[in-house]
N, C-alpha and C positions, 0 to 999 in steps of 0.2 A: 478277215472278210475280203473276197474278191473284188466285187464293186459294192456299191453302195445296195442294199437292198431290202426289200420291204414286201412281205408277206399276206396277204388279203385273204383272210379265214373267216370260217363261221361255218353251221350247219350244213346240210345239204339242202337245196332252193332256199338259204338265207339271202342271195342276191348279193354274191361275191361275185359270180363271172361276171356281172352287169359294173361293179364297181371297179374292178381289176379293170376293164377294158374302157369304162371312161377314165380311170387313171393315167392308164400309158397314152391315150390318144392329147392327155391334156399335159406332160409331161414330150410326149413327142413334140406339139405343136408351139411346144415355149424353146424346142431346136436340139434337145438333148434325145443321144442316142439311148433307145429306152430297148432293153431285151426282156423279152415275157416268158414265164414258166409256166406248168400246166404239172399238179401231181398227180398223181395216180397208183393207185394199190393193185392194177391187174398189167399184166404184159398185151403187146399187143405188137403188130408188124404195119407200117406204111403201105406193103403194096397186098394188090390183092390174089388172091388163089391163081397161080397160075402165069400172071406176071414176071418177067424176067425178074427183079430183084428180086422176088419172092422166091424164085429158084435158086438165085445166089443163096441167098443167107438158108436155107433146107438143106443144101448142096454140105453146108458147114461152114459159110463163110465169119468169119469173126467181126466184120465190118461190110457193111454194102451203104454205096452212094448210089443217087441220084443226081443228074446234073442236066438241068436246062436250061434254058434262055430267062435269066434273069435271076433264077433261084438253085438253090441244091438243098439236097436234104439227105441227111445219113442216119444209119443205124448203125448200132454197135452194142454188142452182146456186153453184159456186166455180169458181175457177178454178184445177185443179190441186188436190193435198194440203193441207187446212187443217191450218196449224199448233196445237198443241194448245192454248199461248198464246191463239193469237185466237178457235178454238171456247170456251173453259173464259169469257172477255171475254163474249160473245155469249151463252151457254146457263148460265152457273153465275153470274154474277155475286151475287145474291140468298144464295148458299150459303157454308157456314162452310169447307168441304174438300171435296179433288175426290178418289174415287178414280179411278185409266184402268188400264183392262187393255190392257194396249201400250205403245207408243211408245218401244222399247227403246233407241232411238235415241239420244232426247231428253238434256236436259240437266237434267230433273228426278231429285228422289231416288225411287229403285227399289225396291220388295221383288222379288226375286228367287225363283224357288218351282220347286222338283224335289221333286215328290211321291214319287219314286220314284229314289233316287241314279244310278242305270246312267246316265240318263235326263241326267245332269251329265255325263257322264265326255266327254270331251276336245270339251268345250263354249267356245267365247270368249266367258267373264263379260262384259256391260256395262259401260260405266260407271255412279259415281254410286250404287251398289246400298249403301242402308243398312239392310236386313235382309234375311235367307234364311230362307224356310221348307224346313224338308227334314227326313227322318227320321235322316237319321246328314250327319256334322261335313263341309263341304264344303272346301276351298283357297281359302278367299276370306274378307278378316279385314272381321266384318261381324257383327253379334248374329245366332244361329242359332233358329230357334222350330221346335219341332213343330207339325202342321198342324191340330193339338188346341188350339195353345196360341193361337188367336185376339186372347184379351181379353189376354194378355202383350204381343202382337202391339201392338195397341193403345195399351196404354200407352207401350210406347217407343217409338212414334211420334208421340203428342199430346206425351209429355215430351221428346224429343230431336232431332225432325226437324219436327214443324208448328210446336211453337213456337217454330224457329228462323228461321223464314221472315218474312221483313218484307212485311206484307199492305199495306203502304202502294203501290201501283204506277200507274203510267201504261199503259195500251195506246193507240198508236197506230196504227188503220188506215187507209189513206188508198186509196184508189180498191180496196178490197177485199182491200189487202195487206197486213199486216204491217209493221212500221218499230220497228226497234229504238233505243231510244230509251235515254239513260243517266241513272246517278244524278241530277246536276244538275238535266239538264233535265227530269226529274222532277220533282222539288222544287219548280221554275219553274212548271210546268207544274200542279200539283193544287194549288200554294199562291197562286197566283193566279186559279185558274177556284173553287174552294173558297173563297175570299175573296167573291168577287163572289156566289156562290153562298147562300152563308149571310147574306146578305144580306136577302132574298128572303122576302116570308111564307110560312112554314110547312115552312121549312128549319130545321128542327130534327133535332138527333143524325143526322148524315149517317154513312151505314155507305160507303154503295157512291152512285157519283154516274153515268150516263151522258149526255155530250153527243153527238150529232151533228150536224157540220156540212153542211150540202147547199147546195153555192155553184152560183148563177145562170149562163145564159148568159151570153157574152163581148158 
């Protein structure tokens, strides 16, 4: 796992974007740097018809930035569905906790959220799901919160579920893919590039490290 993270699923108008976003604002305000995901099953471009960057990336560009006064923002063409792993590697690295509204899929811990019970009824739970938001007791053994109860929310998930997670990890992507990579060679892997690293002036209190390699022609 890259950082700590936690996935806020449910139907569509279950009333996950309403929880995701008191989530991060109550997670922000206790000082921790919170990054947010957003999934999506269609493509889509930031700028609009006619737009310079929209002419970049038509043009063929494989990457276009934006950059202004205070914020920037990029695209970058993939290939296929980025896994949530290697976006959260790429876009969050810097951050303490991710929330994603999505990814129901995945293999991350879940809140689960039915604003509205009917809204559950003969639904196939997820996997993975360690809390439900919902107004009355659902079939599924998992701490239950009302959709009031945010800062509840919160704490049992900094006390039970983030601080379960071992922030120590390896991403490896290799020609823009994904590579699952295990314990060991983990280990292997940060305790020797982290060695060589901390070496180095001005490698001091290493939180988060990124290397890329970009190997030459043959």
């Amino acid at each position: 796992m890259i950082i700590p993270t936690v996935c806020v699923v449910g139907s569509k108008d279950s009333g996950k974007t309403t929880i995701a976003k008191n989530l991060v604002a109550e997670l922000a305000g206790r000082g921790l740097r919170v990054a947010a995901a957003k999934h999506s099953h269609h493509d889509f471009s930031f700028s609009e018809e006619g737009r310079d960057t929209r002419l970049f990336e038509e043009a063929g560009a494989e990457s276009v930035f934006f950059v202004g006064e205070g914020h920037s923002v990029s695209l970058k063409k993939i290939d296929g569905q980025e896994k949530l792993k290697v976006a959260a590697a790429r876009y969050a690295v810097d951050c303490d906790v991710l929330v994603a509204e999505g990814w129901r899929r995945s293999e991350f811990p879940k809140v689960l959220v039915f604003l509205e019970k009917e809204k559950a009824a003969e639904r196939e739970f997820p996997a993975n799901v360690k809390a439900v938001v919902c107004p009355a007791r659902l079939d599924i053994e998992a701490p239950h919160f009302l959709p009031d109860q945010i800062e509840e929310l919160a704490d049992y998930l900094l006390g039970e579920v983030i601080a379960e997670t071992d922030q120590t990890a390896v991403t490896v992507v290799l020609n823009g893919k994904y590579l699952p990579v295990k314990g060991f060679v983990q280990e292997f892997i940060s305790g020797g590039v982290l060695g060589m690293v901390s070496s180095l002036k001005g490698a001091e209190d290493i939180k988060t490290l990124e290397v890329s390699i970009r190997l030459g022609k043959d």
